[in-house]
C-alpha positions as CSV (number, residue, x, y, z in Angstrom):
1,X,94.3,91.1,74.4
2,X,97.5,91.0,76.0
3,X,98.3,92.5,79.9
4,X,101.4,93.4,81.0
5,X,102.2,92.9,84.7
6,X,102.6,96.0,86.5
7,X,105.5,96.0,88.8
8,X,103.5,98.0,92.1
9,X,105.3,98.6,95.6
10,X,103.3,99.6,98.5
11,X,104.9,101.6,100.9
12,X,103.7,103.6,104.2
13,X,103.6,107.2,103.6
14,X,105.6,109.5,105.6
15,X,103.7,112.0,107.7
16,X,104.1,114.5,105.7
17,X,103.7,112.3,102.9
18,X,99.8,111.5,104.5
19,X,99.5,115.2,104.9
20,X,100.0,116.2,101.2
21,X,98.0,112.7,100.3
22,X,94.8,114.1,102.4
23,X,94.8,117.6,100.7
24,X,95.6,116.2,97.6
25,X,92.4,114.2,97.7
26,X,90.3,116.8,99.0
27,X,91.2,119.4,96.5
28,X,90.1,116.9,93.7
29,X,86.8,116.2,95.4
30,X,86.4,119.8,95.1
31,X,87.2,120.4,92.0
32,X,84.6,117.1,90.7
33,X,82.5,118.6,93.2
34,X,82.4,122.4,91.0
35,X,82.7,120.7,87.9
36,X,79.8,118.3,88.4
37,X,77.2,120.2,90.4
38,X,78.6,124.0,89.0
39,X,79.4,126.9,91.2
40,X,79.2,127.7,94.8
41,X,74.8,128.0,95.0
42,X,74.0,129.1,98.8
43,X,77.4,128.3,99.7
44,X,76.9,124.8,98.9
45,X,80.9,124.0,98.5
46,X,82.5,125.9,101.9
47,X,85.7,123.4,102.4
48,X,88.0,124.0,105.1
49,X,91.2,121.9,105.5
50,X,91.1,118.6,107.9
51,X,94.0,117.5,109.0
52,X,94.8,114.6,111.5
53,X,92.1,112.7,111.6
């Protein structure tokens, strides 16, 4: 099996770069969180946005 090197650049993210990057996350975390453990039982899944942290 052959690999290709993958030509990959870091760079810092912007603030509001970060910003997007932290809801971003969270709203996938939700959406596993629905997917894998189903609904919102007894409120189980209550997510509010955090933010500069």
């Amino acid at each position: 099996m052959s690999r290709k090197k993958a030509n990959v650049k870091l760079v810092r993210l912007t603030d509001k770069g970060r910003e997007q990057f932290i809801l971003d996350n969270q709203e996938a975390f939700r959406y596993g969180a629905l997917e894998e453990f189903g609904g919102m039982r007894d409120g189980m899944f209550r997510f509010r946005k955090v933010m500069n942290q």
